[in-house]
N, CA, C and O atoms as a MOPAC input file, in Angstrom:
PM7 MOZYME 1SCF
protein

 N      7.88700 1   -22.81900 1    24.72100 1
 C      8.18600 1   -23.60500 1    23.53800 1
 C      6.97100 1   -23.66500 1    22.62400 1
 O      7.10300 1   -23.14400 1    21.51700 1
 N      5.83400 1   -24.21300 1    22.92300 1
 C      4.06500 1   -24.01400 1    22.39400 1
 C      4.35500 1   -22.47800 1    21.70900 1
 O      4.28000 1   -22.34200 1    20.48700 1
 N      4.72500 1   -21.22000 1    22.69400 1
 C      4.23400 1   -20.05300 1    22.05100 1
 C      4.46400 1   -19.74600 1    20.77700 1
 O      3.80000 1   -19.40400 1    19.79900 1
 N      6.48500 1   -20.12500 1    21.25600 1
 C      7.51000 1   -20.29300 1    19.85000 1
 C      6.99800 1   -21.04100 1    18.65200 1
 O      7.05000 1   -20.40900 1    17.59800 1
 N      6.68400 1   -21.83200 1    18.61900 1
 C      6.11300 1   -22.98300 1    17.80200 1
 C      4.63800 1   -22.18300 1    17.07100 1
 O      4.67800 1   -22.14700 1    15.84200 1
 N      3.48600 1   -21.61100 1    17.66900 1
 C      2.98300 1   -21.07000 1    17.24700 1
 C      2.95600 1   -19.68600 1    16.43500 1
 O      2.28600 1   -19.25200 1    15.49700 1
 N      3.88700 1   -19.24800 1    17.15100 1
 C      4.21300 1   -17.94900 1    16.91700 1
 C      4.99600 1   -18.30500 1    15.38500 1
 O      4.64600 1   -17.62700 1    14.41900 1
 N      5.82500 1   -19.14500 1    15.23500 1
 C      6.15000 1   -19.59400 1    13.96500 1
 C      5.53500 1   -19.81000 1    12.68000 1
 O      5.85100 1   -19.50400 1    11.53000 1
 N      4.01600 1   -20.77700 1    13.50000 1
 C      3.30700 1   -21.37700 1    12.02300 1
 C      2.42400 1   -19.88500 1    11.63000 1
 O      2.01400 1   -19.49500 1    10.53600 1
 N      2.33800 1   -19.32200 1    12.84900 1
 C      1.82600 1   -17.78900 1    12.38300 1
 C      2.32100 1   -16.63300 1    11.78000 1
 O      1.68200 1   -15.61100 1    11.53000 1
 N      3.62800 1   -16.88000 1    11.53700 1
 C      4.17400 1   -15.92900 1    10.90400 1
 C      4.51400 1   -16.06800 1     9.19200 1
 O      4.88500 1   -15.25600 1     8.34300 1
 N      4.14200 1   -17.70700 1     9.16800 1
 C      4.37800 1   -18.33200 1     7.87800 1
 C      2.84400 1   -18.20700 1     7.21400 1
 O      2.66400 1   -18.14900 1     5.99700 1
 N      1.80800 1   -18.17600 1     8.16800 1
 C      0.36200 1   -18.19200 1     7.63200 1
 C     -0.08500 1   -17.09600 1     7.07200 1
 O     -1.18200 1   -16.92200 1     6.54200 1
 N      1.24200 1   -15.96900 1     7.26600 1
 C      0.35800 1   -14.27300 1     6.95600 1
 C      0.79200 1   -13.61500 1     5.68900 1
 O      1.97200 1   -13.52600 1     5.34800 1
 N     -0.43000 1   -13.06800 1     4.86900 1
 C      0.10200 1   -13.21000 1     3.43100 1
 C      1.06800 1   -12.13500 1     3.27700 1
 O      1.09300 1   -11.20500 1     4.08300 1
 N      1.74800 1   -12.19700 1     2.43400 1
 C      2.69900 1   -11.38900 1     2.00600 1
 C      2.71200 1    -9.72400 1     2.46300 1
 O      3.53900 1    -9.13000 1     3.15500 1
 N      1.47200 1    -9.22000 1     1.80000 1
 C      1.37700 1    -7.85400 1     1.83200 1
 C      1.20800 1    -7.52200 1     3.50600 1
 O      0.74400 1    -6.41000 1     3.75600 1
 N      1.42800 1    -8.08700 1     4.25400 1
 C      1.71600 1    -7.94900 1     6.08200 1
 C      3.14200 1    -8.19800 1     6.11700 1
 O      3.43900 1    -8.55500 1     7.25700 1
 N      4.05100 1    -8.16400 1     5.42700 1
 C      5.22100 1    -8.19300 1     5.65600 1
 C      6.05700 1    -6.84900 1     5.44500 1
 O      7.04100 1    -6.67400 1     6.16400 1
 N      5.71400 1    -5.91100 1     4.50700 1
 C      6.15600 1    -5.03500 1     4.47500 1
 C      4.89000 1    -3.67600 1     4.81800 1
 O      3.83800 1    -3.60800 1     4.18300 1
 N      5.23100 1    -2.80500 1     5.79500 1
 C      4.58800 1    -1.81900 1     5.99800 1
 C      4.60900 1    -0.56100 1     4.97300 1
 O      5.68900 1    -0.29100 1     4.44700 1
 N      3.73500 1     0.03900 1     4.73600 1
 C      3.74400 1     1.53800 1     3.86700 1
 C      2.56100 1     2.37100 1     4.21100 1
 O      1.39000 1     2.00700 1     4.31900 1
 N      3.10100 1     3.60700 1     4.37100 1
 C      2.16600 1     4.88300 1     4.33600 1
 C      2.24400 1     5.42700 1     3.46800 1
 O      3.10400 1     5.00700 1     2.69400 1
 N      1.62400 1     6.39300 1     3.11600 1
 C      1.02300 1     7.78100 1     2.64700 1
 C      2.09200 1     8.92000 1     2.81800 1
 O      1.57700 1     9.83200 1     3.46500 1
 N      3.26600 1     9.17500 1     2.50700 1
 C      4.01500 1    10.18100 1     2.78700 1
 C      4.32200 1    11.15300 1     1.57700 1
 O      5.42900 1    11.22800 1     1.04400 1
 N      3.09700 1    11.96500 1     1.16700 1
 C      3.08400 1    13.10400 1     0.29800 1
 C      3.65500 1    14.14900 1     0.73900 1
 O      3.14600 1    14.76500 1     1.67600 1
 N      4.87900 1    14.58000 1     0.13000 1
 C      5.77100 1    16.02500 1     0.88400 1
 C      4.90800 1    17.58900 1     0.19900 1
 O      5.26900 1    18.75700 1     0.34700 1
 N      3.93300 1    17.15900 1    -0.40600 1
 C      3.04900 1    18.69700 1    -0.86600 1
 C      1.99000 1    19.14100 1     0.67100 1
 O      1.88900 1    20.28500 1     1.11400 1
 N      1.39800 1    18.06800 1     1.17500 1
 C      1.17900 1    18.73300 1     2.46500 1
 C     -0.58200 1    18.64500 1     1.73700 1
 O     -1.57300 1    18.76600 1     2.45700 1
 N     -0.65500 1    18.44600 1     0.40500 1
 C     -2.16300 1    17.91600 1    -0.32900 1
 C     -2.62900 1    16.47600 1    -0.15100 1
 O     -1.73500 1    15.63000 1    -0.11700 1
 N     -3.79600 1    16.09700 1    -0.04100 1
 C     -3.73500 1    14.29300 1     0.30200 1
 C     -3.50800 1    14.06800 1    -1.45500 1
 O     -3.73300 1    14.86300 1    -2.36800 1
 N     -2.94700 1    12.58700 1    -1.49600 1
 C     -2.59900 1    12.16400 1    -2.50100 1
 C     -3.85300 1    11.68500 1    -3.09900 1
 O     -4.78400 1    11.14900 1    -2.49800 1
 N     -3.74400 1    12.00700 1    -4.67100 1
 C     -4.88100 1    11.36300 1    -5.50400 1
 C     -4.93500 1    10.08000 1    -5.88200 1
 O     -3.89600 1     9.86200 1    -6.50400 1
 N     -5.46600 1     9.30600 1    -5.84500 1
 C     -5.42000 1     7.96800 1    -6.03800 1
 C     -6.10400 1     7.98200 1    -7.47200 1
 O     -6.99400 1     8.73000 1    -7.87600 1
 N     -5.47300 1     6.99400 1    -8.10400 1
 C     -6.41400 1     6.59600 1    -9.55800 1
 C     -7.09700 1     5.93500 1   -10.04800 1
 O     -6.95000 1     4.90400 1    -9.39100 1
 N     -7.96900 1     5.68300 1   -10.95300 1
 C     -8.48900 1     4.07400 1   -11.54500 1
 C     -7.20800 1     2.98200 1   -12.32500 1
 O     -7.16500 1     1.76500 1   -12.13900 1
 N     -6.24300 1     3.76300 1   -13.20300 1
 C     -5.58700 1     3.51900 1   -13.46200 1
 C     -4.31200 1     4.38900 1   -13.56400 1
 O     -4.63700 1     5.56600 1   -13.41000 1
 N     -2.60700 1     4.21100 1   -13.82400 1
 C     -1.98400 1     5.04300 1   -13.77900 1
 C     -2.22300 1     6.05800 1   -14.89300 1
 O     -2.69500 1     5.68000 1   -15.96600 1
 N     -1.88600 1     7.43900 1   -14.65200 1
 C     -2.21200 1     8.71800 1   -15.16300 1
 C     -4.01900 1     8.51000 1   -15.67900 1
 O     -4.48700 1     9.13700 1   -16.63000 1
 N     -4.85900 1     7.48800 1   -14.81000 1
 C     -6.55700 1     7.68400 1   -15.24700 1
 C     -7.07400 1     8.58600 1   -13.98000 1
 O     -6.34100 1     9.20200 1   -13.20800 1
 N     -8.15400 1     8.53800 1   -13.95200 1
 C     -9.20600 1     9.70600 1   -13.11900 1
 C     -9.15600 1     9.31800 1   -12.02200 1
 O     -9.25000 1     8.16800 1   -11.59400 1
 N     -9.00800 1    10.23100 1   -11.52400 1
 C     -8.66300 1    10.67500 1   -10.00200 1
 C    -10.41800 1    10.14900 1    -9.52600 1
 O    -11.47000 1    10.66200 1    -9.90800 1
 N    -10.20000 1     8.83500 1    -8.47400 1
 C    -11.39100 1     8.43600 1    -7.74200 1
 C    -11.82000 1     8.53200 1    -6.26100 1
 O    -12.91500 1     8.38500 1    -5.71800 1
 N    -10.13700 1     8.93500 1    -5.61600 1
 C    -10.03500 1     8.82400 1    -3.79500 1
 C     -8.88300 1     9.99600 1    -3.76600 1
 O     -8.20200 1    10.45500 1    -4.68300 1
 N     -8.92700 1    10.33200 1    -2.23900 1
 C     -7.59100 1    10.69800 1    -1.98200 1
 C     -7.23800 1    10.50300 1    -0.70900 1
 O     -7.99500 1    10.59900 1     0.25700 1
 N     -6.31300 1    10.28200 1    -0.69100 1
 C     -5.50700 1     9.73500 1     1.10600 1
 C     -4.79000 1    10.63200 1     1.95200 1
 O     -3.76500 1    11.17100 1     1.53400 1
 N     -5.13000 1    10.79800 1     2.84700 1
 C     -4.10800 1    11.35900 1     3.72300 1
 C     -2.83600 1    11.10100 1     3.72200 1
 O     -2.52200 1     9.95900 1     3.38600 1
 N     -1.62400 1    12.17500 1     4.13200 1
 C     -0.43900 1    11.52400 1     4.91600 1
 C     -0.68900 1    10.42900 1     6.27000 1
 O     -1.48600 1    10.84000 1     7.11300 1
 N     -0.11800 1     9.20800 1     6.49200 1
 C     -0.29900 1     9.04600 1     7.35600 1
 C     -0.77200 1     7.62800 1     7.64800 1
 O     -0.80100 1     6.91200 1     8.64900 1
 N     -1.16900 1     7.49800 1     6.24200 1
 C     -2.73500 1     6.47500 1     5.79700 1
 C     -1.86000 1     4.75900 1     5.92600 1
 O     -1.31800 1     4.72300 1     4.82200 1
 N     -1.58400 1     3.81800 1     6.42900 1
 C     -1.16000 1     2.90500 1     6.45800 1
 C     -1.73300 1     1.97500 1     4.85200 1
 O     -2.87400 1     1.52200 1     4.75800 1
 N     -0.73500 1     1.85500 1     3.79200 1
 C     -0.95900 1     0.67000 1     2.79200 1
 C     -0.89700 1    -0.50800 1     2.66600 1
 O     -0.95100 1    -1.15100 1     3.71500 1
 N     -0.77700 1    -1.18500 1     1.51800 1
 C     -0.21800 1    -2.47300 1     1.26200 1
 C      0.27200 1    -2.08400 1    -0.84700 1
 O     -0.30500 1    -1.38800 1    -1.68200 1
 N      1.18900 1    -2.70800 1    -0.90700 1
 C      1.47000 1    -1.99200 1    -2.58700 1
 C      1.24500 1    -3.59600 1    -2.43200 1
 O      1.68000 1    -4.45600 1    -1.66600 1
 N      0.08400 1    -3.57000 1    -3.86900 1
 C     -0.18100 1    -4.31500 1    -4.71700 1
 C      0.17200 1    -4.82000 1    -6.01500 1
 O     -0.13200 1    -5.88400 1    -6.55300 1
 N      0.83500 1    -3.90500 1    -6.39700 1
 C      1.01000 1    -4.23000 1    -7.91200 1
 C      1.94500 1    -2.65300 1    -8.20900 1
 O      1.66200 1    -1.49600 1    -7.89700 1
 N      3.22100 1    -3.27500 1    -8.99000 1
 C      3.46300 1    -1.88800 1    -9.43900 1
 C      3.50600 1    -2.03900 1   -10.91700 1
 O      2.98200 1    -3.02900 1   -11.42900 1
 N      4.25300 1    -0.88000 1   -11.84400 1
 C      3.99300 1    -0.60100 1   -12.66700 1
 C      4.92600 1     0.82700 1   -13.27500 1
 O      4.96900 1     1.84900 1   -12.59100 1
 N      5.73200 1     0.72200 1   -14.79300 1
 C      6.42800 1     2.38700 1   -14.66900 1
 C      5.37200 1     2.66100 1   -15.96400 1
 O      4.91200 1     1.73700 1   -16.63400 1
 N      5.07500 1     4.05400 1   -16.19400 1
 C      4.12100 1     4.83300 1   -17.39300 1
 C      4.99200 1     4.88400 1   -18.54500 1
 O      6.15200 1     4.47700 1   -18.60300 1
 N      4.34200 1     5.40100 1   -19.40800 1
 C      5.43400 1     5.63800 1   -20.97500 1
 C      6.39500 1     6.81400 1   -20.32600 1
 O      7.56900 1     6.93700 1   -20.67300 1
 N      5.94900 1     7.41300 1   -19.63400 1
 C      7.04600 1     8.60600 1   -19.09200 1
 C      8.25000 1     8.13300 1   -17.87700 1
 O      8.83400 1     9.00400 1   -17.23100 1
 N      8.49900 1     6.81000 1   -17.68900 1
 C      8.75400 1     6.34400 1   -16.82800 1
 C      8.67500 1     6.30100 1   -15.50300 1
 O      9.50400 1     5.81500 1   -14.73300 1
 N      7.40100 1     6.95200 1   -15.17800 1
 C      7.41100 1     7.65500 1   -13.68000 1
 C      6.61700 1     6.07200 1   -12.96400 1
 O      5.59900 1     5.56100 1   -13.43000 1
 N      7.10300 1     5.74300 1   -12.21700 1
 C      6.48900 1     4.04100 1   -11.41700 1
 C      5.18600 1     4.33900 1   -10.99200 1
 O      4.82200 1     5.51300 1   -11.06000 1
 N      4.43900 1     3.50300 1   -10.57600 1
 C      3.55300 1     4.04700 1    -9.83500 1
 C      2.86800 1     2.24000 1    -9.82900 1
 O      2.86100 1     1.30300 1   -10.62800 1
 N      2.38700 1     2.48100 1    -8.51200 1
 C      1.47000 1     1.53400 1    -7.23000 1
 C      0.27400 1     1.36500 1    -7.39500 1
 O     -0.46000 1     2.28000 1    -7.76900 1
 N     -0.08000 1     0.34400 1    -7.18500 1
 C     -1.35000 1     0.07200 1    -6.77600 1
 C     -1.53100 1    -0.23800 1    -5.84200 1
 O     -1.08100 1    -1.37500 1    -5.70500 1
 N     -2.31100 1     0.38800 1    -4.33800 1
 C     -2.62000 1     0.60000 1    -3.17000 1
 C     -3.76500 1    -0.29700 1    -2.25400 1
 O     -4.74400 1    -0.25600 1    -2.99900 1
 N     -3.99700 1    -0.74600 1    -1.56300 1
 C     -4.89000 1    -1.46400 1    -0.49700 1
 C     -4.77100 1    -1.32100 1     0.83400 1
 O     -3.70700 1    -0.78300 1     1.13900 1
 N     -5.61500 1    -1.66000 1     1.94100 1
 C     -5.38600 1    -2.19300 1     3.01500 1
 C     -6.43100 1    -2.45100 1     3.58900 1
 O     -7.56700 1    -2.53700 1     3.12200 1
 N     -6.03300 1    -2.59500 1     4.72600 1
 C     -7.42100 1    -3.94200 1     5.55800 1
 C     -8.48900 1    -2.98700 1     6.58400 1
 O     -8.01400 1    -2.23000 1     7.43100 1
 N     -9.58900 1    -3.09800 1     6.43300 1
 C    -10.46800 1    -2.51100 1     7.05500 1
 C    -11.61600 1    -3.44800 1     7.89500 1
 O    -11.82600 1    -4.63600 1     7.65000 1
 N    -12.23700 1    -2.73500 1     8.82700 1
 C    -13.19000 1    -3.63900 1     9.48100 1
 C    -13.66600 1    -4.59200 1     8.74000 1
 O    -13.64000 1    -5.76400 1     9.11500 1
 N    -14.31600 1    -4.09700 1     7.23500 1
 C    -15.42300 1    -4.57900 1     6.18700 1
 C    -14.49000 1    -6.28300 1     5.82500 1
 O    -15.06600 1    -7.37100 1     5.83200 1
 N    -13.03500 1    -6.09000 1     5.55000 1
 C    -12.08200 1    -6.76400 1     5.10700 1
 C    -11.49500 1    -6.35000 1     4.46500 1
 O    -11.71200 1    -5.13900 1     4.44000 1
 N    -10.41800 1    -6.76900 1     3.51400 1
 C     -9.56400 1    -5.99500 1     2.47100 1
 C    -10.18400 1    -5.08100 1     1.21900 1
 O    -11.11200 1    -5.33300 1     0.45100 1
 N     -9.36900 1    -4.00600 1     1.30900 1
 C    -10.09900 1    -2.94800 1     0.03700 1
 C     -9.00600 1    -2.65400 1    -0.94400 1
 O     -7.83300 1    -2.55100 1    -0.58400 1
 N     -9.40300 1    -2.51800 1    -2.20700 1
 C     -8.22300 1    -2.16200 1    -2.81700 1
 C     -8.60500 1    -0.64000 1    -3.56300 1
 O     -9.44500 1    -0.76200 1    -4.45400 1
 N     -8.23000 1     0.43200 1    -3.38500 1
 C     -7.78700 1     1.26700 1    -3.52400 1
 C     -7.91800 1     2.18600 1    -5.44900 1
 O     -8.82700 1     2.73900 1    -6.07000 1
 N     -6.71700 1     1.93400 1    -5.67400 1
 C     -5.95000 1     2.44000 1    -6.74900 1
 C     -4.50500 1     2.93400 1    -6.94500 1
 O     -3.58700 1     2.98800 1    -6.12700 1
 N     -4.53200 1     3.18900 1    -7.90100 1
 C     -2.99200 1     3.66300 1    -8.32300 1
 C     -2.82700 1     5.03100 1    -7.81000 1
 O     -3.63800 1     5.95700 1    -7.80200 1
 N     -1.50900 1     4.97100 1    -7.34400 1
 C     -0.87400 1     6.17300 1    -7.02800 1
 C      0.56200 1     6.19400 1    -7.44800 1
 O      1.06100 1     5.07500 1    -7.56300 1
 N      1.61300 1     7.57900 1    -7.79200 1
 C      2.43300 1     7.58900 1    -7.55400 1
 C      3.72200 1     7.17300 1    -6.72200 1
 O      4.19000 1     7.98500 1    -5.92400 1
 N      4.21900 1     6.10200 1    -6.86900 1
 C      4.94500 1     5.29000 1    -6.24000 1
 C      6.03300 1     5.98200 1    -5.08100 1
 O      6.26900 1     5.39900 1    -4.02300 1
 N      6.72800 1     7.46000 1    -5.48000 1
 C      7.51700 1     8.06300 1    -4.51400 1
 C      6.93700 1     9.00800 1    -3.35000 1
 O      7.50800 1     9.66700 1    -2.48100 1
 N      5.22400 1     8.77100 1    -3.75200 1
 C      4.69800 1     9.10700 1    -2.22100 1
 C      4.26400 1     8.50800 1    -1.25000 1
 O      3.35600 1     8.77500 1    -0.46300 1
 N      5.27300 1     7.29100 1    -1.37100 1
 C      4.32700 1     6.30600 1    -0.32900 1
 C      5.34600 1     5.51100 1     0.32800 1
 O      5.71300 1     4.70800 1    -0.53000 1
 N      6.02400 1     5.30100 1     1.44100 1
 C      6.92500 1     4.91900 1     2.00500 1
 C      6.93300 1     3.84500 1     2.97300 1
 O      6.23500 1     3.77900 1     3.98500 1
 N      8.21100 1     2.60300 1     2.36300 1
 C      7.78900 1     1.12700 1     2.97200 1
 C      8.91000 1     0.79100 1     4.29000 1
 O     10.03200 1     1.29200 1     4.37600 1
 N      8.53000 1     0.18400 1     4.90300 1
 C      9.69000 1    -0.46200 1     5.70200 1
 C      9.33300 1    -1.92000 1     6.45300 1
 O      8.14000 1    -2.16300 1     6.63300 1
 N     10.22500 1    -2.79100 1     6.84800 1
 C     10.01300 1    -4.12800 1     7.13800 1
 C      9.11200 1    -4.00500 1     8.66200 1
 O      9.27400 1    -3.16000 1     9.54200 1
 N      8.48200 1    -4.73700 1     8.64000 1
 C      8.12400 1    -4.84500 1    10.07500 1
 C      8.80300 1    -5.35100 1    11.22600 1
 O      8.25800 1    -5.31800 1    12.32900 1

């Protein structure tokens, strides 16, 4: 009953972006370029594979969506950049 109970206030304590999972799933088989801003200069690039958090989205004048990327590292949370939104794939935990 204690565990339940904890296990509860802990699931309410965890911020948002731990609720939904996302990777890195680029079908070119190239790591994905990450941006400063959408369609700005290419600053990182990620593997397939790479576990996210989408931060912020966003569609271009061309309508193509696109993400803004993070996740949690030893150091603590990092945020990333923008990427193309249909290479990166979410599901509930």
């Amino acid at each position: 009953m204690i565990l339940a109970v904890l296990a509860s206030s802990l699931a309410v304590a965890l911020p948002a972006k731990a609720e939904r999972v996302c990777k890195v799933t680029d079908p070119t088989g190239t790591p994905l370029n990450v941006r400063n801003r959408p369609n700005g200069e290419v600053i990182a690039t990620l593997p397939n594979g790479v576990r996210v958090y989408i931060e912020e989205s966003v569609t271009d004048d061309q309508g193509r969506p696109w993400v803004k990327v993070g996740r949690d590292s030893e150091e603590g949370y990092y945020s990333w950049g923008w990427v193309i939104r249909e290479f990166i794939s979410c599901y509930n935990q």
